[in-house]
C-alpha positions as a printed NumPy array, in Angstrom:
array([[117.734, -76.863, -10.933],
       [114.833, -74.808, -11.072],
       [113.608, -73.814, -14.646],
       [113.987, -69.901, -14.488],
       [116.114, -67.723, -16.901],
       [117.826, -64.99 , -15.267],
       [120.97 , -63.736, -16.259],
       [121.053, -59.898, -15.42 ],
       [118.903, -57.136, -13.724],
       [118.198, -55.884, -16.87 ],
       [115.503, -59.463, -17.211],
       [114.776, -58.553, -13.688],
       [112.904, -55.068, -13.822],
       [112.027, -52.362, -16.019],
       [114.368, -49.86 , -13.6  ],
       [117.33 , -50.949, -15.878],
       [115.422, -50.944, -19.408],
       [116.829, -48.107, -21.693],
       [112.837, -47.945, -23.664],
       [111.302, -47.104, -19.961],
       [113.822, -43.992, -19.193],
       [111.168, -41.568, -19.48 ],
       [108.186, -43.7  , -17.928],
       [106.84 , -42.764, -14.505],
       [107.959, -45.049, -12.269],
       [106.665, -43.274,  -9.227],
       [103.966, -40.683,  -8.403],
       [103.369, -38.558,  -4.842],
       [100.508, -38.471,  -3.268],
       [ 99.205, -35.276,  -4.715],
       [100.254, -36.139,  -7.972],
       [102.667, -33.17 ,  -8.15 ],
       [106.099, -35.104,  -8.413],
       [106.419, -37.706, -10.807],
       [109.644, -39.583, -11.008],
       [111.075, -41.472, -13.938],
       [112.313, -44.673, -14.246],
       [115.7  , -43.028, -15.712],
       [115.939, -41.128, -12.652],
       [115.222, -44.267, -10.214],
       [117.873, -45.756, -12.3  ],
       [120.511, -43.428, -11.64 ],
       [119.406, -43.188,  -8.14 ],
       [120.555, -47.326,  -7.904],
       [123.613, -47.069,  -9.777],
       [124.97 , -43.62 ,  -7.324],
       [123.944, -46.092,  -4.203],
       [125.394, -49.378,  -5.42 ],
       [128.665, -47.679,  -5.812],
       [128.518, -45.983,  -2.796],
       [127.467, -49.196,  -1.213],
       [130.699, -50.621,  -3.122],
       [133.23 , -48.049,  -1.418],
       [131.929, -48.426,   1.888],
       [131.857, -52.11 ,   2.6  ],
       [134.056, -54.513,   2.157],
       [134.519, -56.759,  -0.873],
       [134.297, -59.768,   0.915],
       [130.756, -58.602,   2.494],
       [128.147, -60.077,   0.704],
       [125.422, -59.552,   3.575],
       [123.807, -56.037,   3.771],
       [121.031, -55.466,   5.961],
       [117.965, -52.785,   5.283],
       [116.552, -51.06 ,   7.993],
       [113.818, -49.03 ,   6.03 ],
       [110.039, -49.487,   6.289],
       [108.925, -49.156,   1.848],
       [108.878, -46.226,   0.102],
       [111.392, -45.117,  -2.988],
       [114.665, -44.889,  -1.008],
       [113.564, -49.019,   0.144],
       [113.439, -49.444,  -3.781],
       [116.348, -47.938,  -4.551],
       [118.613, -49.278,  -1.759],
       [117.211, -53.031,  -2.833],
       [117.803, -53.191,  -6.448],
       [121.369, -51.399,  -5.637],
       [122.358, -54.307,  -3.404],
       [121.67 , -56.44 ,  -6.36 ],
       [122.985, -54.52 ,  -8.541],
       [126.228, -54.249,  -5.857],
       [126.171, -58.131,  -5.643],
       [125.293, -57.969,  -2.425],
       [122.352, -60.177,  -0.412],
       [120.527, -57.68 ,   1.36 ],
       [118.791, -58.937,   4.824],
       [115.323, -56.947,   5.651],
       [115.333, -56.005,   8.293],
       [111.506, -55.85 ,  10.013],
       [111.309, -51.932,  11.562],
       [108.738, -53.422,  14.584],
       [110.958, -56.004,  15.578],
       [112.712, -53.883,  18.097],
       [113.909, -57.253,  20.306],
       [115.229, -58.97 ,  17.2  ],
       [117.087, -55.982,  16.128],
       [118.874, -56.342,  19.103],
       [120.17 , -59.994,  18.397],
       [121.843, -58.54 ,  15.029],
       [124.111, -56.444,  16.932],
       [127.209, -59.529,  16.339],
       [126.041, -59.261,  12.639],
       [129.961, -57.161,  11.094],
       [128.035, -55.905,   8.483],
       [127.218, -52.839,   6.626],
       [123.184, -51.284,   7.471],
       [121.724, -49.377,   4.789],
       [118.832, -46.728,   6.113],
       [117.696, -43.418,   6.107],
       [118.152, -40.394,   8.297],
       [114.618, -41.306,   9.993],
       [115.252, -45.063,  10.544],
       [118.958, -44.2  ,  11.569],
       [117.431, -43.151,  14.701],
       [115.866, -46.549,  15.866],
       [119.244, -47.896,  14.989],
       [120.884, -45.632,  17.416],
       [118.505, -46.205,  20.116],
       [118.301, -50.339,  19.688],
       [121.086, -51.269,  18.629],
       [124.243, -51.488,  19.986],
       [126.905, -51.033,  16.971],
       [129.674, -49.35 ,  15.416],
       [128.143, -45.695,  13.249],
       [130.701, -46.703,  10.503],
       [128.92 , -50.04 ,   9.933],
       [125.794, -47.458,   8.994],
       [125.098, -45.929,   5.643],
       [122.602, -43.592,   5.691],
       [120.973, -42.887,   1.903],
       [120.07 , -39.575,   0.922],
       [118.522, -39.693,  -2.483],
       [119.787, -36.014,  -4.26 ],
       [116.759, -34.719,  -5.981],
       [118.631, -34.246,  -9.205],
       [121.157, -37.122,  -9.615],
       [124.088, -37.59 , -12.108],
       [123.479, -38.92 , -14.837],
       [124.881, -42.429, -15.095],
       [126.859, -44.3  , -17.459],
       [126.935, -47.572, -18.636],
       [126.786, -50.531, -15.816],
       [128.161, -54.155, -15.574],
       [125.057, -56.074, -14.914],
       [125.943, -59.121, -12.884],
       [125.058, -62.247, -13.496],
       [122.966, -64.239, -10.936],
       [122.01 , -68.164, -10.894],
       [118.476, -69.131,  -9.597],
       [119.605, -70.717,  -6.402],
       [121.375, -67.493,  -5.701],
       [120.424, -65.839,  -2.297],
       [118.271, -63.053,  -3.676],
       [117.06 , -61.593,  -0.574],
       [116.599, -62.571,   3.608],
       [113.585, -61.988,   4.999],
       [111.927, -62.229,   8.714],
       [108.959, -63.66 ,   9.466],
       [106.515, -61.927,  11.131],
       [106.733, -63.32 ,  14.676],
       [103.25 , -63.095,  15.727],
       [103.168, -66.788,  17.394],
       [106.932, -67.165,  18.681],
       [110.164, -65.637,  17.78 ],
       [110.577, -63.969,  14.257],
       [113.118, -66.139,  11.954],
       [115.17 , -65.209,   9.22 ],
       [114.331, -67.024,   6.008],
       [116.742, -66.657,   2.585],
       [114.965, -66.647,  -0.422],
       [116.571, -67.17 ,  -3.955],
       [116.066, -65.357,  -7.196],
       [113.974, -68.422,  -8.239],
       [111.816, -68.5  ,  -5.343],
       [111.045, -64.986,  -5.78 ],
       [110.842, -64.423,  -9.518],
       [108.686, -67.811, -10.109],
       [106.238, -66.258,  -8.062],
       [106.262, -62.722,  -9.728],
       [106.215, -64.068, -13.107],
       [103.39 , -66.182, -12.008],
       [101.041, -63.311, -10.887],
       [101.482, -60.93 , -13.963],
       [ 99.791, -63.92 , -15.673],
       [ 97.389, -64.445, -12.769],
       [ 96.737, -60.559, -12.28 ],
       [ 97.161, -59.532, -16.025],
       [ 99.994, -56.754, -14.957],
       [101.039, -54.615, -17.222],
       [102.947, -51.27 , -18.019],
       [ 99.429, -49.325, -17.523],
       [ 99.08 , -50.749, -13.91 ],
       [ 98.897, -48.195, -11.022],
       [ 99.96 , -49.957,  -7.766],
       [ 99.019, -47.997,  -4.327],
       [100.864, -49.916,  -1.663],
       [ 99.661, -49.677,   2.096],
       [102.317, -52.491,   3.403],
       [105.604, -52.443,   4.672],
       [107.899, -53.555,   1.576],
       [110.399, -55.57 ,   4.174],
       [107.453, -58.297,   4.196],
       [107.554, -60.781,   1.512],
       [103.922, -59.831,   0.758],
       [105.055, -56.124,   0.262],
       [108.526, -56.838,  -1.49 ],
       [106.5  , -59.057,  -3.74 ],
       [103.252, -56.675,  -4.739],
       [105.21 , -53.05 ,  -4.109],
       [108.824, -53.484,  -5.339],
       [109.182, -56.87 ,  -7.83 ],
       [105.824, -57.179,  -9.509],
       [105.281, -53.144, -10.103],
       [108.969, -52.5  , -11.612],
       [109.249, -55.911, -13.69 ],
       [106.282, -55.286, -15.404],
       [107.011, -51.323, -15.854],
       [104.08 , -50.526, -13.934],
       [104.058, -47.122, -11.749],
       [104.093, -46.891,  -8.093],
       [102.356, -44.456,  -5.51 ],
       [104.53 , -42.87 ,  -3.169],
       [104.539, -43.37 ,   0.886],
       [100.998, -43.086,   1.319],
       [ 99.75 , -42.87 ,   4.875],
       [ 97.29 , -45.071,   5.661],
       [ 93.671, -43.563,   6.365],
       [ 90.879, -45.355,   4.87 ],
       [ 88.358, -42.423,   5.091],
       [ 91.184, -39.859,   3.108],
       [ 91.897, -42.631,   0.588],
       [ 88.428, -43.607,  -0.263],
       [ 87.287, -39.603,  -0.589],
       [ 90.286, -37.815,  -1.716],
       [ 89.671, -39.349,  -5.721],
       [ 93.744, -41.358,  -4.721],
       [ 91.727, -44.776,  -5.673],
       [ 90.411, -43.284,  -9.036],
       [ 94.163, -43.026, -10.316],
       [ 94.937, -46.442,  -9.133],
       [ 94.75 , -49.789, -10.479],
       [ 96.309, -52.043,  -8.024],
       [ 95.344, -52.   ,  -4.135],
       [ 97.482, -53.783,  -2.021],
       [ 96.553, -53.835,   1.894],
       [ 95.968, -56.316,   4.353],
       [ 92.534, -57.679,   6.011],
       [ 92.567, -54.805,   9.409],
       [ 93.046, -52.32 ,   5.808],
       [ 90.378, -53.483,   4.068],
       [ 88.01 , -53.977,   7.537],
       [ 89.004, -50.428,   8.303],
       [ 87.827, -49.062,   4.851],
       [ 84.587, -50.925,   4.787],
       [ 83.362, -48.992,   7.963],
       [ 83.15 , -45.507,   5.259],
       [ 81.731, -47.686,   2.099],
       [ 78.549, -45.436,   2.907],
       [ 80.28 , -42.416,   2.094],
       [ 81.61 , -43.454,  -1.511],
       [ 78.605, -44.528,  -2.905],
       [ 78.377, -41.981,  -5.802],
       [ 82.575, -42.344,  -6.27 ],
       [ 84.163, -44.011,  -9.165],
       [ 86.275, -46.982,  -8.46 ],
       [ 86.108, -48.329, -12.195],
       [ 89.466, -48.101, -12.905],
       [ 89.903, -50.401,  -9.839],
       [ 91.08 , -54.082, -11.17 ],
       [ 91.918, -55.463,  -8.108],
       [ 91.957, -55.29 ,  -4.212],
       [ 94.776, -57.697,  -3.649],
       [ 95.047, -58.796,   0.073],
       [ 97.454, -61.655,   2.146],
       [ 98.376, -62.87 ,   5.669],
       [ 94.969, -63.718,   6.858],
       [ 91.349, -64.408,   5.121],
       [ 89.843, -61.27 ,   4.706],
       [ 86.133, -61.659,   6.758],
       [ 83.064, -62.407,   3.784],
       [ 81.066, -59.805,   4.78 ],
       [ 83.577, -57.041,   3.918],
       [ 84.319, -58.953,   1.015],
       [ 80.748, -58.73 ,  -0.145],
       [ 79.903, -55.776,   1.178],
       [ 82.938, -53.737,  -1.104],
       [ 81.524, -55.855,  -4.363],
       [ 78.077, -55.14 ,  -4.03 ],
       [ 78.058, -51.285,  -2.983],
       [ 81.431, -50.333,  -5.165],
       [ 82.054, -53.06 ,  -7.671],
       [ 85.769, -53.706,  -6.226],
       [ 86.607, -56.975,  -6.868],
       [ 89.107, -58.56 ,  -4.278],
       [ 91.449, -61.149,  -5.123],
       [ 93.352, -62.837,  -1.575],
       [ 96.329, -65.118,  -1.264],
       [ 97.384, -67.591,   0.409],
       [101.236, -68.55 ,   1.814],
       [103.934, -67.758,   3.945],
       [107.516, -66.207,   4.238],
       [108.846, -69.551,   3.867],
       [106.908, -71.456,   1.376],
       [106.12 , -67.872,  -1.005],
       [102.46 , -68.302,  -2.34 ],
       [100.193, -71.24 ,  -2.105],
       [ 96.612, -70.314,  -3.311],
       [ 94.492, -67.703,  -4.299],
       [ 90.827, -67.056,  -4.151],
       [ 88.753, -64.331,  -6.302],
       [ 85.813, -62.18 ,  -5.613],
       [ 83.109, -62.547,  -3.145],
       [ 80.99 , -65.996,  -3.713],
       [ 84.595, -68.196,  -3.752],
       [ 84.626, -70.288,  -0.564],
       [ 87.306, -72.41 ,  -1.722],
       [ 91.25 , -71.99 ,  -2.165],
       [ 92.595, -72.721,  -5.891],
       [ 96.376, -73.948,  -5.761],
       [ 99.062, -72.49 ,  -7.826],
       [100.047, -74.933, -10.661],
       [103.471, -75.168,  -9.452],
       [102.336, -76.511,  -6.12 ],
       [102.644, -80.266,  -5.09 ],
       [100.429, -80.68 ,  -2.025],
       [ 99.641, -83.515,   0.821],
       [ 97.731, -83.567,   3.425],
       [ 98.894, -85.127,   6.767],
       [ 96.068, -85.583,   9.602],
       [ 94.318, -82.488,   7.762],
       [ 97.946, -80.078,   8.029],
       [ 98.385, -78.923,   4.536],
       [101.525, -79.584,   3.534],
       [103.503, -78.378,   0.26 ],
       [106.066, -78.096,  -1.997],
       [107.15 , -75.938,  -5.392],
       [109.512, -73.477,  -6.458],
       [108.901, -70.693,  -4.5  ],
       [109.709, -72.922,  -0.665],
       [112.729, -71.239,   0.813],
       [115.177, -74.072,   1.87 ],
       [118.19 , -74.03 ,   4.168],
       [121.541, -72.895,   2.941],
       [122.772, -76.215,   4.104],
       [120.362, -78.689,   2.198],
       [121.435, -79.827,  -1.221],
       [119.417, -77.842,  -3.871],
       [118.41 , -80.874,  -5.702],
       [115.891, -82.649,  -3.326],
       [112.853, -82.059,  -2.905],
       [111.663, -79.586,   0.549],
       [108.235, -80.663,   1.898],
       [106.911, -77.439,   4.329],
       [104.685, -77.591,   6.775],
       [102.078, -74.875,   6.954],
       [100.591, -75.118,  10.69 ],
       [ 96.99 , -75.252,   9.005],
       [ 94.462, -77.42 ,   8.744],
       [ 92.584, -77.941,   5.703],
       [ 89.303, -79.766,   3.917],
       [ 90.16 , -80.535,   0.607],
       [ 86.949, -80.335,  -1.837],
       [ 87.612, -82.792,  -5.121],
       [ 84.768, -81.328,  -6.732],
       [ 86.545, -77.782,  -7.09 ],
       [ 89.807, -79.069,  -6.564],
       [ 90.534, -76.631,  -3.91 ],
       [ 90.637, -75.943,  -0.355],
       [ 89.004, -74.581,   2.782],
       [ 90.798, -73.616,   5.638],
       [ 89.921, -74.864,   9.407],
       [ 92.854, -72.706,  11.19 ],
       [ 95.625, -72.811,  12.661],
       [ 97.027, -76.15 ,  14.361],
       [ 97.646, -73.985,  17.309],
       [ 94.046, -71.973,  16.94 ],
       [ 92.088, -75.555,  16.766],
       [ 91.471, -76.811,  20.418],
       [ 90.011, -79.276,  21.912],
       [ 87.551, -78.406,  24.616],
       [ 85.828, -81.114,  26.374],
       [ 86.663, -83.457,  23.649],
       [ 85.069, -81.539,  20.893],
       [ 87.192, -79.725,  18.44 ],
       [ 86.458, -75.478,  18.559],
       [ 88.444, -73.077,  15.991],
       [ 89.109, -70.132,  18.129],
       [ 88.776, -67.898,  15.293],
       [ 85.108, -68.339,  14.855],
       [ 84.596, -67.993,  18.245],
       [ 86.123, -64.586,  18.049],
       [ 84.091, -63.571,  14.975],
       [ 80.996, -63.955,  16.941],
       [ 82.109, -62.173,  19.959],
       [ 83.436, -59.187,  17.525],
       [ 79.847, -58.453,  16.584],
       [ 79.137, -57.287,  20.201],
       [ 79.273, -53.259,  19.653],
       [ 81.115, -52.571,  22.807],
       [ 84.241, -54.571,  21.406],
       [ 86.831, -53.027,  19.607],
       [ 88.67 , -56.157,  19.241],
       [ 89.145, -59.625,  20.562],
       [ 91.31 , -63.051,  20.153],
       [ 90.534, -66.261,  21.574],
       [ 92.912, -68.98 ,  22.161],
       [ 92.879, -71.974,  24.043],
       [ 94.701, -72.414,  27.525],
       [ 95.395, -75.778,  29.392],
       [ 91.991, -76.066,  31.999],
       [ 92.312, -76.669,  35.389],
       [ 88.942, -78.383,  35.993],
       [ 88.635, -80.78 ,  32.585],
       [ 90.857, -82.711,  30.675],
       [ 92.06 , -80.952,  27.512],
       [ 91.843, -77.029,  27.059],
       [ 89.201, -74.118,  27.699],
       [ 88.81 , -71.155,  25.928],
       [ 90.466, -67.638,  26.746],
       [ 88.697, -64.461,  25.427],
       [ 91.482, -61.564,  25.754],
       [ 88.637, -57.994,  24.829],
       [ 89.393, -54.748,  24.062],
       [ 86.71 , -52.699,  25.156],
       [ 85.715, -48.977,  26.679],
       [ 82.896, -50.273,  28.455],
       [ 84.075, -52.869,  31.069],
       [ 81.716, -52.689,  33.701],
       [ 79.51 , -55.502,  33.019],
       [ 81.165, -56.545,  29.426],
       [ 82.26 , -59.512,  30.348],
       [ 78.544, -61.072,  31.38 ],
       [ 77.815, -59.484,  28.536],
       [ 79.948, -61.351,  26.257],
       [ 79.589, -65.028,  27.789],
       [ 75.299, -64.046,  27.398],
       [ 75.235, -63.024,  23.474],
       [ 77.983, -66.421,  23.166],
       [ 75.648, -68.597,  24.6  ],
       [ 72.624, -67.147,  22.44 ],
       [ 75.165, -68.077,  19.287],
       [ 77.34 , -70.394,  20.104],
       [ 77.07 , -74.25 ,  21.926],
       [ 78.296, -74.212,  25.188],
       [ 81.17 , -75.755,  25.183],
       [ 82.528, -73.034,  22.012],
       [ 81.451, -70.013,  24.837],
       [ 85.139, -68.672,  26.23 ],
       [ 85.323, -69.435,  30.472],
       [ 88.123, -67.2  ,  30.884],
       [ 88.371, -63.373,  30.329],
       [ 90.732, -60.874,  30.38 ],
       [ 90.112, -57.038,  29.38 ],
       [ 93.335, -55.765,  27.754],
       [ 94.278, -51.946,  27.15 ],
       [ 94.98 , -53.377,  23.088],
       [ 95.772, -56.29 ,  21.124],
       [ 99.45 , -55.725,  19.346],
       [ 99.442, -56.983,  15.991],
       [102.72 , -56.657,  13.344],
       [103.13 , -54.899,  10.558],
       [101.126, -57.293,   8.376],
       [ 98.078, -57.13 ,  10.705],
       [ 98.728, -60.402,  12.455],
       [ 97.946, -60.814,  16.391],
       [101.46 , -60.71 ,  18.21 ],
       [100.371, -63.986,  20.089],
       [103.834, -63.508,  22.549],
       [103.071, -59.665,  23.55 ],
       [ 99.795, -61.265,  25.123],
       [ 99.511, -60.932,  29.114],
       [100.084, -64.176,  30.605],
       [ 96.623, -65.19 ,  31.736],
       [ 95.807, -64.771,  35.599],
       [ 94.815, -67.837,  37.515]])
């Protein structure tokens, strides 16, 4: 049994402590509307009993169709509070929505969202519960906390589907609140802790950094903030803030205006805190050395919760998190700890060993890691190994390409695979000579892509990662 005390909401967030009634739990954008955690409070308790009236006792499954944002907040903790499991439900997943339509249970959204549920899936309006958070609520009386054990199903959450179909993965209250209590050691977290949140909260990276972490150390929240990096760097929102959380395209958006913040004040900055994918060195380096922001980056998955961290810009390697037990098989990192989601099936007691799909050097000198890529982003082209992701960070340096992925294909004229170069570009007359010219002036030849196609745009998911299966099948 894991080794996690947890035996109420009220040792799971601040939302439910009666000494932070009157602290801010959530700001607005302009700064105008501040919201309490008393009121948030209230605003759970009203929606886990309405949640209680409309479904069914025997319902323990709930799913959330909502993007982040206070009412995603406050329908979350009320499913806990409601003893219910709630499933998130990813908003960009419009084909996987459809597969939930056999699913008899109760959707929580709001009148926004309710839309997309109309128009993809296929279900009874009674099943829907649409929250409307009353701007003054009723004032709340005293609540029977339930009780929860750490193998408890704490939340369901999809992965992100960007190289096959998007999975559901349950996650218990230890998986979850290991990791939370790990990084307000890690991060130093505390009640004085601004968080401004540009990712979806129905991601583990967002439910972790934007709903758990925030409101179980007391910390206060900015509200629905639309992401523009040029507004947020020059409208003073990052002087207020403590905590960024955003993902690499984010950050490599932001970097592009770094010359127009040079004389701004980013001191009460502590961290840039970023997931899903590396986040490229020269942005990394680039937001240290012209603005002091230090950026801290993380490592893991849906389904094994977080791995590894690296800090600031001269750290090449990955350092594990203690409560990781790690092996290497042919190079593919493999791991287990606390925070690995298991099947509902397995027995609880035995130990899950995941497999992450990368491939990693381990350095004994630092004790951590470098990454190599992806299993499926490694290829073998005329018997030499090429990582298709540095391929495509030398063809991104081309000014006439707004973005590009490489990925190996089988060949038709060698054994093994060749390289595929899918561009996004406004110039295509000539681009493509273009491109296999400034490769070959970079790159050996058999690293320079044979095969091009010129694509309209490259879909990625909510947490910035390519959508491998919305590719164009690649012509002959």
């Amino acid at each position: 049994m894991p080794s996690l005390e947890l035996k109420s909401l009220k040792t799971l967030s601040k939302i439910f402590d009666d000494d932070f009634k009157y602290k801010i739990a959530f700001h607005d954008p302009g700064g105008n509307t501040q919201i309490s955690y008393g009121r948030l409070r209230s605003w759970v308790h009203q929606c886990a009993e309405e949640l209680i009236r409309f479904s069914d006792t025997k319902e323990r499954k709930v799913l959330i169709f909502l993007d982040s944002g206070l009412v995603f907040v406050t329908v979350f903790y009320a499913c806990l509070l409601a003893a219910r499991t709630p499933i998130l439900l990813n908003t960009k997943l419009k084909d996987e929505l459809k597969s939930l339509d056999s699913l008899d249970s109760v959707i929580l959204t709001d009148k926004k969202n309710s839309l997309s549920i109309e128009k993809y899936m296929n279900i009874n309006k009674n099943r829907v519960l649409v929250i409307d958070l009353q701007e003054n609520p009723d004032l709340v009386s005293e609540y029977e906390y339930p009780e929860f054990h750490p193998d408890d199903r704490m939340a369901y959450l999809f992965t992100s589907g960007s190289s096959g179909k998007a999975k559901l993965v349950p996650k218990t209250f230890a998986n979850l609140m290991t990791e939370v209590r790990y990084l307000k050691g890690l991060l130093t977290a505390t009640e004085e802790d601004i968080y401004l949140p540009l990712v979806p909260s129905f991601h583990i990276y967002g439910l972790l950094y934007t709903v758990l972490l925030p409101l179980y150390t007391g910390s206060g929240i900015r509200l629905d903030i639309p992401f523009s990096p040029l507004n947020i760097l020059e409208d003073g929102m990052l002087n207020k803030t403590t905590m960024v959380i955003a993902n690499p395209s984010h950050y490599s958006a932001m970097s592009s205006f770094l010359d127009h913040c040079k004389e701004k004040d980013f001191s009460r900055i502590r961290y840039c805190i970023s997931s899903t994918m590396p986040v490229d060195q020269d942005i990394i380096i680039k937001m240290y050395e012209m603005l002091n922001i230090r950026l801290i980056e993380f490592y893991g998955s849906t389904e094994t919760g977080g791995i590894a961290y690296r800090k600031f810009y001269k750290a090449k390697t990955w350092k594990f998190f203690p409560q990781i037990k790690w092996k290497l098989d042919t190079n593919e990192l493999m791991v287990s700890s606390p925070m690995v989601s298991s099947d509902e099936s397995r027995d609880e007691t035995s130990e899950v060993w995941h497999s992450t799909g990368d491939l990693v050097n381990y350095h004994e000198e630092t004790g951590g890691f470098s990454l190599l890529g992806r299993m499926n982003q490694i290829v073998k082209v005329a018997g030499n190994r090429v990582s298709c992701l540095e391929v495509a960070k030398v063809i991104r340096e081309i000014p006439d390409v707004q973005d590009v992925v490489v990925m190996g294909v089988p060949s038709k004229t060698i054994a093994g695979e060749e390289l595929l170069a899918y561009l996004v570009t406004e110039n295509e007359a000539g681009m493509i000579k273009k491109v296999k010219q400034f490769c070959r002036s970079k790159l050996p030849d058999f690293k320079v892509p044979s095969r091009f196609m010129i694509v309209p745009n490259i879909e990625k998911g909510a947490n910035g990662k390519v959508l491998f299966r919305k590719l164009p099948v690649p012509r002959d």
